[in-house]
CHARMM-style PDB file with segment names, atoms N, HN, CA, C and O in Angstrom:
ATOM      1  N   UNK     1      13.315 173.174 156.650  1.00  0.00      PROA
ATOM      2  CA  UNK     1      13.818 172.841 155.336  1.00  0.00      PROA
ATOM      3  C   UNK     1      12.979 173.549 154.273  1.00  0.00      PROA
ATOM      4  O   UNK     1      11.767 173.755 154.340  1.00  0.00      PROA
ATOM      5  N   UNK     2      13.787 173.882 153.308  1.00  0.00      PROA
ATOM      6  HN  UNK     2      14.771 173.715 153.253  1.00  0.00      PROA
ATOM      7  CA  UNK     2      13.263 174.373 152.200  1.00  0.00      PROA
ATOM      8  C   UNK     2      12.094 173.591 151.691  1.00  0.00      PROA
ATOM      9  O   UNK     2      12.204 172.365 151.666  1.00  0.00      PROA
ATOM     10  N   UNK     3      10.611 174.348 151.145  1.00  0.00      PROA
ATOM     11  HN  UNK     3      10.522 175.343 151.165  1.00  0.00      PROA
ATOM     12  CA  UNK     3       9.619 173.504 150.000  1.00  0.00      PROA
ATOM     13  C   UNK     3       9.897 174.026 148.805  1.00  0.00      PROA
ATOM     14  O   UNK     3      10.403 175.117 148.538  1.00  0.00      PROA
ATOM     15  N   UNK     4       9.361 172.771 147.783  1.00  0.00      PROA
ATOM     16  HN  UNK     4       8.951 171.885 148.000  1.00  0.00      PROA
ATOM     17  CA  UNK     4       8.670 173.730 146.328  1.00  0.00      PROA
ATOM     18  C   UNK     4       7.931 174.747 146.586  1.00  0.00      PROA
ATOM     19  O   UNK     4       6.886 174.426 147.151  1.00  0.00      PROA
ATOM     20  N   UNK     5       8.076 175.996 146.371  1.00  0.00      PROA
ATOM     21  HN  UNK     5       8.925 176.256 145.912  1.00  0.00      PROA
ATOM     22  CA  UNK     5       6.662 176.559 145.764  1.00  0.00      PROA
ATOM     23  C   UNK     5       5.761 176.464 144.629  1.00  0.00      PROA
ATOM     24  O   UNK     5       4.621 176.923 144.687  1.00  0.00      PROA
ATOM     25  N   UNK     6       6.292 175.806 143.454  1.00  0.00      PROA
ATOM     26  HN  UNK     6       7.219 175.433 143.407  1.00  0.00      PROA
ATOM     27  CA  UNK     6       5.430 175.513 142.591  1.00  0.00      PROA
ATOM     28  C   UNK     6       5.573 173.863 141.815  1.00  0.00      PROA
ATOM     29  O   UNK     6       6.551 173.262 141.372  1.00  0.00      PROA
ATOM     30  N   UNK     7       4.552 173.613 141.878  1.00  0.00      PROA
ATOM     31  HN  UNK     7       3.757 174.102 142.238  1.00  0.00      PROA
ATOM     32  CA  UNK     7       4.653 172.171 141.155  1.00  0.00      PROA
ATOM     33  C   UNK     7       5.632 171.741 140.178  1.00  0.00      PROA
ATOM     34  O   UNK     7       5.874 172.745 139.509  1.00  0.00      PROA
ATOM     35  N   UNK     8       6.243 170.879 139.797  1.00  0.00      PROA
ATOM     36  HN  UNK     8       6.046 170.063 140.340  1.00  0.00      PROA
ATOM     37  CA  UNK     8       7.095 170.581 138.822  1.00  0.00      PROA
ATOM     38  C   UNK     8       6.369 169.749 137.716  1.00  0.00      PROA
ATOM     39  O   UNK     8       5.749 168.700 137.895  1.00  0.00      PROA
ATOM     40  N   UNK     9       6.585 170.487 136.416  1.00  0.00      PROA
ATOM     41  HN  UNK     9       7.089 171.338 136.271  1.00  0.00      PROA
ATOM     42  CA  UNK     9       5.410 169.895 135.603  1.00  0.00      PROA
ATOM     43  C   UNK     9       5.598 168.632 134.914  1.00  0.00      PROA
ATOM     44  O   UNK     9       6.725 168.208 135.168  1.00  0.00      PROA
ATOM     45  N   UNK    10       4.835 167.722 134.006  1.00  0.00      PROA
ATOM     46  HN  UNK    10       3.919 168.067 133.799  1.00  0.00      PROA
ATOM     47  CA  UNK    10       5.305 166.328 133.602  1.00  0.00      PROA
ATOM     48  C   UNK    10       6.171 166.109 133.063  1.00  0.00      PROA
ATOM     49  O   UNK    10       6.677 164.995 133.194  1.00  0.00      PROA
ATOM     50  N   UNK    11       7.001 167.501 131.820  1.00  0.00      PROA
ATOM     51  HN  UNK    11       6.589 168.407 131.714  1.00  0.00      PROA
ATOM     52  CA  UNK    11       8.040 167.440 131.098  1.00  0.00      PROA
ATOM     53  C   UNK    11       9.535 167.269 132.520  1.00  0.00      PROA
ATOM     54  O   UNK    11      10.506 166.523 132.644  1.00  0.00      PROA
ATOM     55  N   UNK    12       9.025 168.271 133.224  1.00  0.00      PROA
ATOM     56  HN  UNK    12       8.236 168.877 133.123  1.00  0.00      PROA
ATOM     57  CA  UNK    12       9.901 168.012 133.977  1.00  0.00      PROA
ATOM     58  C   UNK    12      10.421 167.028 134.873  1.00  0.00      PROA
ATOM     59  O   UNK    12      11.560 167.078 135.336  1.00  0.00      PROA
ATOM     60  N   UNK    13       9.623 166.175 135.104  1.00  0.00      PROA
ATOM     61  HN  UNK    13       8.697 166.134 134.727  1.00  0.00      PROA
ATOM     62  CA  UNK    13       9.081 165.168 135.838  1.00  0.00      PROA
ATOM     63  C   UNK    13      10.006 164.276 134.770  1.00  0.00      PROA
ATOM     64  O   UNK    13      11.226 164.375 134.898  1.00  0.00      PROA
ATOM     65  N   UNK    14       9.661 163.714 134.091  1.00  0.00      PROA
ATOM     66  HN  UNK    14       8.670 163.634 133.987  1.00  0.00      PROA
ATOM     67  CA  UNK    14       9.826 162.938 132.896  1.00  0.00      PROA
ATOM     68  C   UNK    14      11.221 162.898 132.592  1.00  0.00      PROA
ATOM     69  O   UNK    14      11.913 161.880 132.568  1.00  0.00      PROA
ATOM     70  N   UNK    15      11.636 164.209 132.334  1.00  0.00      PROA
ATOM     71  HN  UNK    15      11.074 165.035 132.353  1.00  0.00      PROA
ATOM     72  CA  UNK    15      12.933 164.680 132.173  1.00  0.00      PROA
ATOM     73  C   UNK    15      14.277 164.050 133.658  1.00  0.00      PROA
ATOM     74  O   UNK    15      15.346 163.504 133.386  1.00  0.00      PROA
ATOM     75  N   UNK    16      14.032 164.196 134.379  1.00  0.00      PROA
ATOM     76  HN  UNK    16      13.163 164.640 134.600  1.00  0.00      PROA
ATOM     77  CA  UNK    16      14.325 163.606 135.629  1.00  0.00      PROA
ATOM     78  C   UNK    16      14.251 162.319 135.587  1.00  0.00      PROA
ATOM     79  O   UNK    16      15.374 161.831 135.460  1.00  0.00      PROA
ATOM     80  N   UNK    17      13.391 161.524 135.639  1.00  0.00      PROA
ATOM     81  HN  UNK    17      12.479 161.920 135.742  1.00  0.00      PROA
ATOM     82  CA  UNK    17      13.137 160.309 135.481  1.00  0.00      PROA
ATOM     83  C   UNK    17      13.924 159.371 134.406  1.00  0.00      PROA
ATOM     84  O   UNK    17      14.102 158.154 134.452  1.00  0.00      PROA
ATOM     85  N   UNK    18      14.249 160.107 133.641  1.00  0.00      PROA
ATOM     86  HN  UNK    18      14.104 161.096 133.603  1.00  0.00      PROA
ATOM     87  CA  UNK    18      14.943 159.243 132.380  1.00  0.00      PROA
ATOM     88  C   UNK    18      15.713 158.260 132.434  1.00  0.00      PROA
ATOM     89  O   UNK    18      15.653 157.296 131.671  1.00  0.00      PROA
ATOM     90  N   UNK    19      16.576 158.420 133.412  1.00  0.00      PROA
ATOM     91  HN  UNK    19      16.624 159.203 134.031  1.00  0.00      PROA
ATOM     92  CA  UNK    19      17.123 157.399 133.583  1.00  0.00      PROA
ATOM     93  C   UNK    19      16.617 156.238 134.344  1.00  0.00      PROA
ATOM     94  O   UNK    19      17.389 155.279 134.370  1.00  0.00      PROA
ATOM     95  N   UNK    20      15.523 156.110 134.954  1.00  0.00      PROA
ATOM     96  HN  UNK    20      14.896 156.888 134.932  1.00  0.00      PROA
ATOM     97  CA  UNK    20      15.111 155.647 136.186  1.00  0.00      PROA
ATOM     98  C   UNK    20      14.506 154.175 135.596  1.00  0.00      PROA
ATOM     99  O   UNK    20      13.465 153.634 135.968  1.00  0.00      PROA
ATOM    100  N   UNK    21      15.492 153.663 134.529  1.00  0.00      PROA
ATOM    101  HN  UNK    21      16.338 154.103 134.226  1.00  0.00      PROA
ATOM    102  CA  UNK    21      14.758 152.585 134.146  1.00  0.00      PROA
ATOM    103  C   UNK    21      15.676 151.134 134.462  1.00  0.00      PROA
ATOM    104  O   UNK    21      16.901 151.218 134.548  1.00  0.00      PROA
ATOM    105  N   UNK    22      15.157 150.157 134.583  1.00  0.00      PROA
ATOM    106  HN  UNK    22      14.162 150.089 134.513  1.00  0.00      PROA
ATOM    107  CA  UNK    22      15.266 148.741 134.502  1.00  0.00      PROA
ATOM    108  C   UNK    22      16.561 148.293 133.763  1.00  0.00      PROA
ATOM    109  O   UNK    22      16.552 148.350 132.533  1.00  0.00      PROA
ATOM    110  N   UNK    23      17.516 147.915 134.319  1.00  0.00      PROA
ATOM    111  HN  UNK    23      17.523 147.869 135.318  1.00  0.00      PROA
ATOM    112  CA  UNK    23      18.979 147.781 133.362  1.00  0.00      PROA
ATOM    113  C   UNK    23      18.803 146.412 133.142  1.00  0.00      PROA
ATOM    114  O   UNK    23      17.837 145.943 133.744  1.00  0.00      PROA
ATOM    115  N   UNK    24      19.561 145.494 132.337  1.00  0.00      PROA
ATOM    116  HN  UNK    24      20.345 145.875 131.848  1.00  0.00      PROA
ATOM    117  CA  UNK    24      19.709 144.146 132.048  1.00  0.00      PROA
ATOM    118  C   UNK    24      20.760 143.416 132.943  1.00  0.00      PROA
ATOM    119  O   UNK    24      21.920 143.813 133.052  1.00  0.00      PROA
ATOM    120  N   UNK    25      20.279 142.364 133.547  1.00  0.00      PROA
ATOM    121  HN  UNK    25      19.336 142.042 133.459  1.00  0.00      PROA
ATOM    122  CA  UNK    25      21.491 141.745 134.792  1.00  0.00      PROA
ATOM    123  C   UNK    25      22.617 141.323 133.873  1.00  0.00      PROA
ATOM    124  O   UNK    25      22.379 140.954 132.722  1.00  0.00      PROA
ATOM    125  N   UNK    26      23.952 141.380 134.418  1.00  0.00      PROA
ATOM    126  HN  UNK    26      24.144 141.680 135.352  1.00  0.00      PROA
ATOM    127  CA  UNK    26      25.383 141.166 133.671  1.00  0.00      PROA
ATOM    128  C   UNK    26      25.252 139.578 134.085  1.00  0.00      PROA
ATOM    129  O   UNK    26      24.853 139.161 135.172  1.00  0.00      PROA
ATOM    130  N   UNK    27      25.648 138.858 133.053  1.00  0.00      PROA
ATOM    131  HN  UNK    27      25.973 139.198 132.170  1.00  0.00      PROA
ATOM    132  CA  UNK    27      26.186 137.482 133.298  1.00  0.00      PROA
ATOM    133  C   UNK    27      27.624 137.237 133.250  1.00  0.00      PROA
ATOM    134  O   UNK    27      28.347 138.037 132.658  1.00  0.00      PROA
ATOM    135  N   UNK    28      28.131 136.144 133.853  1.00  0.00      PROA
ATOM    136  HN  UNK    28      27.544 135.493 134.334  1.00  0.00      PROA
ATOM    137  CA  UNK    28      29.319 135.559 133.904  1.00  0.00      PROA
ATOM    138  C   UNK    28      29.682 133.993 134.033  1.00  0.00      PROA
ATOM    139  O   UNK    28      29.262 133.346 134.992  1.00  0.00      PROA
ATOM    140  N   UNK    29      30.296 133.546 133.259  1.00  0.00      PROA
ATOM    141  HN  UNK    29      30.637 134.071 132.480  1.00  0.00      PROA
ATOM    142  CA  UNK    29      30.641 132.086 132.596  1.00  0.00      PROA
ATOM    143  C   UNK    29      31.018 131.410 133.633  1.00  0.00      PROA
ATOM    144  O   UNK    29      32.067 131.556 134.260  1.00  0.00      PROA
ATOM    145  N   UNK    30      30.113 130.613 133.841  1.00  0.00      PROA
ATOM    146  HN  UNK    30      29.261 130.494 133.332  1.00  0.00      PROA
ATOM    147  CA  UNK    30      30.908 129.725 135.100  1.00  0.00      PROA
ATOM    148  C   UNK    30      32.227 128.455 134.383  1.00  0.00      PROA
ATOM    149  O   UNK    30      32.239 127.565 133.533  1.00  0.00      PROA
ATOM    150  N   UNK    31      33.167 129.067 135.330  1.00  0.00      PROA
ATOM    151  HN  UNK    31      33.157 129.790 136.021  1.00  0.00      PROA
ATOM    152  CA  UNK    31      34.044 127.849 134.983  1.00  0.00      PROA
ATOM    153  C   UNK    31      34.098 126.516 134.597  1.00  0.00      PROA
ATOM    154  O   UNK    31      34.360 125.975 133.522  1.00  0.00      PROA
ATOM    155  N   UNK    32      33.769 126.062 135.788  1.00  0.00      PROA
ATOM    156  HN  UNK    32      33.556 126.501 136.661  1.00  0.00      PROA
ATOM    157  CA  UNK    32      32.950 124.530 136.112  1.00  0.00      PROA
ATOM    158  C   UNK    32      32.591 124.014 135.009  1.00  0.00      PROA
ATOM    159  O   UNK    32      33.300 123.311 134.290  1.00  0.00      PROA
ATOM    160  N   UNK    33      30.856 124.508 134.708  1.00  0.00      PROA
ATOM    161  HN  UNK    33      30.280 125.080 135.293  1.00  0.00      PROA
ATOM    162  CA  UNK    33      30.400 124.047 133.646  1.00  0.00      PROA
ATOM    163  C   UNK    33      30.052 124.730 132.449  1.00  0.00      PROA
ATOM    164  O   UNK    33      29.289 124.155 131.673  1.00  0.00      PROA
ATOM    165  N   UNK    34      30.437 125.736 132.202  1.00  0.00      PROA
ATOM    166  HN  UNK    34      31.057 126.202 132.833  1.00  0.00      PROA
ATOM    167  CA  UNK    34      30.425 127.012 131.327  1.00  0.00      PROA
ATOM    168  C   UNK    34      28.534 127.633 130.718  1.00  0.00      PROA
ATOM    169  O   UNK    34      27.941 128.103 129.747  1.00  0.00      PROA
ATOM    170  N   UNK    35      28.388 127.310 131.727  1.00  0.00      PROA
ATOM    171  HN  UNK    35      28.870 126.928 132.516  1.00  0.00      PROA
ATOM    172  CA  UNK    35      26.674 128.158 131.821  1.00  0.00      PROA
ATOM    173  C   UNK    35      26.881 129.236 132.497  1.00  0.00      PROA
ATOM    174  O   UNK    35      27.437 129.352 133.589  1.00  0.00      PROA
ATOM    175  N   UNK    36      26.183 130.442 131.478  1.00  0.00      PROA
ATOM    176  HN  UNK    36      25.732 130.348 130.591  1.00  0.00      PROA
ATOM    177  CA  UNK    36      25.856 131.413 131.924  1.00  0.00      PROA
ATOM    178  C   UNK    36      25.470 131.704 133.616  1.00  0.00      PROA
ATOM    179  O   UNK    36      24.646 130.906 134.063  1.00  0.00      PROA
ATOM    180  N   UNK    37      25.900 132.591 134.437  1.00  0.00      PROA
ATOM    181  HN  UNK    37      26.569 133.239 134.074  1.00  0.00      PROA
ATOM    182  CA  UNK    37      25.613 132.763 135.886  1.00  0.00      PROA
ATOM    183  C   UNK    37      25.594 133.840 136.094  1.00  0.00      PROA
ATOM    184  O   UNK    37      26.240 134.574 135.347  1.00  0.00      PROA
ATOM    185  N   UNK    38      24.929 134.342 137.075  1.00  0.00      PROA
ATOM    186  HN  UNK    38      24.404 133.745 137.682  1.00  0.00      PROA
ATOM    187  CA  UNK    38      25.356 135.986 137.765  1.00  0.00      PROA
ATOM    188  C   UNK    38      25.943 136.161 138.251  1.00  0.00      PROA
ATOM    189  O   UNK    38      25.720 135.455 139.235  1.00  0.00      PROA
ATOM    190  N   UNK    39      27.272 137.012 138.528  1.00  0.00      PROA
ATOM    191  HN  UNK    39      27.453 137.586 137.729  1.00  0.00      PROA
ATOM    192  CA  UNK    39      28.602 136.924 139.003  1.00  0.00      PROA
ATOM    193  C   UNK    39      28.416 137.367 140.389  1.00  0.00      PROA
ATOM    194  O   UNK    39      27.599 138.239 140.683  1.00  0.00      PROA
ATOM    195  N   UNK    40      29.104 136.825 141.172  1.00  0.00      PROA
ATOM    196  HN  UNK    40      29.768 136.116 140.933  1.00  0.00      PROA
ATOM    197  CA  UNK    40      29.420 136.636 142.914  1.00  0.00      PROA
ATOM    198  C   UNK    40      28.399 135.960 143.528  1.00  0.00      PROA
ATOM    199  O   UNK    40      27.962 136.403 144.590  1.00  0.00      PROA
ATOM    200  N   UNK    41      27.698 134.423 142.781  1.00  0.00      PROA
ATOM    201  HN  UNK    41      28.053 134.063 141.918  1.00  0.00      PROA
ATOM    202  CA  UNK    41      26.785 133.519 143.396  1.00  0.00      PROA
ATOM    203  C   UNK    41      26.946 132.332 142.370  1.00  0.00      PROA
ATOM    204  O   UNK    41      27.287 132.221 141.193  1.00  0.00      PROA
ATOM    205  N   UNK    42      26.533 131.492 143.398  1.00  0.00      PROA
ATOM    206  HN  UNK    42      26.256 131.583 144.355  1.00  0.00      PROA
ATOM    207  CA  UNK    42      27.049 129.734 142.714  1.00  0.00      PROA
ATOM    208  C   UNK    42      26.114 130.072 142.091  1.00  0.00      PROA
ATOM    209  O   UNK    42      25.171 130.861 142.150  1.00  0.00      PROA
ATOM    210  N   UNK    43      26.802 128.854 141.068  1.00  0.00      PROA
ATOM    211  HN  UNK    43      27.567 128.212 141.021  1.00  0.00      PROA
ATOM    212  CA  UNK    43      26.524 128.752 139.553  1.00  0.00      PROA
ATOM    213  C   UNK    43      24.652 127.299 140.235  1.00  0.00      PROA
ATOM    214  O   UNK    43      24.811 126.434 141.095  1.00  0.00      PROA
ATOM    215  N   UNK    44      23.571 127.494 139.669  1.00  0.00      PROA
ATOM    216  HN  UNK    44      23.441 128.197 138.970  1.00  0.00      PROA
ATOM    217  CA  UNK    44      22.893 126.861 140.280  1.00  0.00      PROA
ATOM    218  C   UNK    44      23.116 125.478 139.184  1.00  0.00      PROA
ATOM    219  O   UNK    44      22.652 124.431 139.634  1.00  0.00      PROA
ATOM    220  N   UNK    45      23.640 125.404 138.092  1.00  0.00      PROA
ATOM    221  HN  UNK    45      24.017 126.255 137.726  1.00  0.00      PROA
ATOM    222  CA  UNK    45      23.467 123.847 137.246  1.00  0.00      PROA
ATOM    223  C   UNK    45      24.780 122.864 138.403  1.00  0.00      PROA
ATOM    224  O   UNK    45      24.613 121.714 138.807  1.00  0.00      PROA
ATOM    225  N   UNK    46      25.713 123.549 138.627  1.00  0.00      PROA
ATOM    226  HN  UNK    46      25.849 124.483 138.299  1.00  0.00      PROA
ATOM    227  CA  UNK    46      26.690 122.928 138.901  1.00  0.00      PROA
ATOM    228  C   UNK    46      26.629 122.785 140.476  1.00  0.00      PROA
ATOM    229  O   UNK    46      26.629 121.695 141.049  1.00  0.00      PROA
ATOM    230  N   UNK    47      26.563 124.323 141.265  1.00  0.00      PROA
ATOM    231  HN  UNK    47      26.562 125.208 140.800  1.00  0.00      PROA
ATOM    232  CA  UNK    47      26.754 124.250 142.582  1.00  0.00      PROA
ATOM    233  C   UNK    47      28.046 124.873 142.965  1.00  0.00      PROA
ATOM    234  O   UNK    47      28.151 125.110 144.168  1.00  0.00      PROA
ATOM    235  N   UNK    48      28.702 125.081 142.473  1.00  0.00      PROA
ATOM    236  HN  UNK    48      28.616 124.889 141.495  1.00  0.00      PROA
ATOM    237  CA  UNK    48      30.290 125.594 142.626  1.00  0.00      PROA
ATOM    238  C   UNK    48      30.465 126.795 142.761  1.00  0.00      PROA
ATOM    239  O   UNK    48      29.876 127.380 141.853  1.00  0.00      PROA
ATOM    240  N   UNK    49      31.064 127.599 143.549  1.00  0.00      PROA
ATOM    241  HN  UNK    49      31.543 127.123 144.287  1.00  0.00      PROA
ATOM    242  CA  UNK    49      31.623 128.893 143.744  1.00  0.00      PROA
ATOM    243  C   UNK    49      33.441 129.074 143.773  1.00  0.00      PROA
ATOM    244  O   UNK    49      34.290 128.647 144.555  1.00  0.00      PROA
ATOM    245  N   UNK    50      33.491 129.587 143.011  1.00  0.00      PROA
ATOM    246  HN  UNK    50      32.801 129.934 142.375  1.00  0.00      PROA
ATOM    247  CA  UNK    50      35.116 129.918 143.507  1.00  0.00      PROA
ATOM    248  C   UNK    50      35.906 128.447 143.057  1.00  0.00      PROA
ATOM    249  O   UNK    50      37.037 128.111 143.408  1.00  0.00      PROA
ATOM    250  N   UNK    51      35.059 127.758 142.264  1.00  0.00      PROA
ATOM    251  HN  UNK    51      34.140 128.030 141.979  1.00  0.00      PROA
ATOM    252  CA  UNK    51      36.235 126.219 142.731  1.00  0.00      PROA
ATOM    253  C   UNK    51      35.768 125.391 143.384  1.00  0.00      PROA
ATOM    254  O   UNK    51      36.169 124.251 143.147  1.00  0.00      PROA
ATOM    255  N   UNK    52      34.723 125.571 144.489  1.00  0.00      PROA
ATOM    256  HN  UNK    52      34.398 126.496 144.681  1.00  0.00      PROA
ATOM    257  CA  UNK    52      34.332 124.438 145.457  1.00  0.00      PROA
ATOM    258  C   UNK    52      33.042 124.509 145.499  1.00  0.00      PROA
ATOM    259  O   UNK    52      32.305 125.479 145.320  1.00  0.00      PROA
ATOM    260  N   UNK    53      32.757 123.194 145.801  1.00  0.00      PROA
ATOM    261  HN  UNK    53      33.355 122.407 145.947  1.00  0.00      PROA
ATOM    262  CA  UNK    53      30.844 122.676 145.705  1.00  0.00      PROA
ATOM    263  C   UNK    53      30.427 123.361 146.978  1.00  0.00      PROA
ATOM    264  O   UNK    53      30.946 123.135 148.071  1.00  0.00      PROA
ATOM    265  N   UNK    54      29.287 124.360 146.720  1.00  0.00      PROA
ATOM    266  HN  UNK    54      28.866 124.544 145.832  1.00  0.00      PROA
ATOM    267  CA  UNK    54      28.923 124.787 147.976  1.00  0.00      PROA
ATOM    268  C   UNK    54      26.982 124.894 148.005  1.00  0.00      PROA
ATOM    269  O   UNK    54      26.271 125.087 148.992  1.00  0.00      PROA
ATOM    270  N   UNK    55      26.516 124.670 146.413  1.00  0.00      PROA
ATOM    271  HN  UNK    55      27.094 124.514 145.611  1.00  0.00      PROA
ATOM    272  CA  UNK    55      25.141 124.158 147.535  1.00  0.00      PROA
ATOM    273  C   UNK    55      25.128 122.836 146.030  1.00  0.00      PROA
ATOM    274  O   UNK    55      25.789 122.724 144.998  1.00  0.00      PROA
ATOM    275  N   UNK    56      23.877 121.967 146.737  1.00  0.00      PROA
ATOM    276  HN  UNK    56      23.340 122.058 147.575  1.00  0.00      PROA
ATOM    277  CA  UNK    56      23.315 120.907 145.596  1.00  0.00      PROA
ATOM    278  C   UNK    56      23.139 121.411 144.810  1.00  0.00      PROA
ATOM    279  O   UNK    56      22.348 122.352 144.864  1.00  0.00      PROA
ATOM    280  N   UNK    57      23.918 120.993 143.383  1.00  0.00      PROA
ATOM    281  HN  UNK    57      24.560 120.228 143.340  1.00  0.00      PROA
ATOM    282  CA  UNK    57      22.934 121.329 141.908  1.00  0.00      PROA
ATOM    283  C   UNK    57      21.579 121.006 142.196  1.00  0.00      PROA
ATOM    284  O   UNK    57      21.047 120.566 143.215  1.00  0.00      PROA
ATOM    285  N   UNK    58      21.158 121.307 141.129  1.00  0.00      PROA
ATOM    286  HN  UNK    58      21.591 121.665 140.301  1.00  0.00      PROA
ATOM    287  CA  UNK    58      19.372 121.028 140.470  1.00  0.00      PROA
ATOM    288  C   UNK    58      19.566 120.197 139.423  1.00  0.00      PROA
ATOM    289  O   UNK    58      20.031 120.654 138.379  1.00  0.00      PROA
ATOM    290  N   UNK    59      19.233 118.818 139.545  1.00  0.00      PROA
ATOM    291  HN  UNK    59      18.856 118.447 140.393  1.00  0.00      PROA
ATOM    292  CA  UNK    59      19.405 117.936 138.424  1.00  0.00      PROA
ATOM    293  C   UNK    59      17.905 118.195 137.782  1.00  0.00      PROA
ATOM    294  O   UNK    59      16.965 118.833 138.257  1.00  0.00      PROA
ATOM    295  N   UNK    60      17.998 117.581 136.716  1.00  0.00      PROA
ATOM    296  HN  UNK    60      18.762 117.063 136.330  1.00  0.00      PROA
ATOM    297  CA  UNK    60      16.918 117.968 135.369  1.00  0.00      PROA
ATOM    298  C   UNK    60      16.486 116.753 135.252  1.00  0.00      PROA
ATOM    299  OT1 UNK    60      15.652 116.474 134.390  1.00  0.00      PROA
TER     300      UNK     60
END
């Protein structure tokens, strides 16, 4: 396989990298009880997925 022959310098480096950052997680409204959730996992205030109770809430 092919090598570098010469180093790639920090601009370049940097330049590449740009995107390589940390995005913000998407939320989604749980039905149920309309708290914020991360979409395709029970909602943890309520417990509900899809419509049906599938683990224990966390009571407060």
């Amino acid at each position: 396989m092919p090598n570098p022959k010469r180093r790639h310098s920090h601009a370049r480096k940097g330049r590449r990298r740009g995107h390589d950052f940390m995005t913000v997680p998407s939320f989604a409204v749980c039905p149920q009880c309309g708290t914020p959730k991360l979409p395709h996992n029970a909602c943890p205030e309520c417990g509900y997925y899809r419509g049906r109770p599938v683990i224990k809430a966390v009571e407060k």
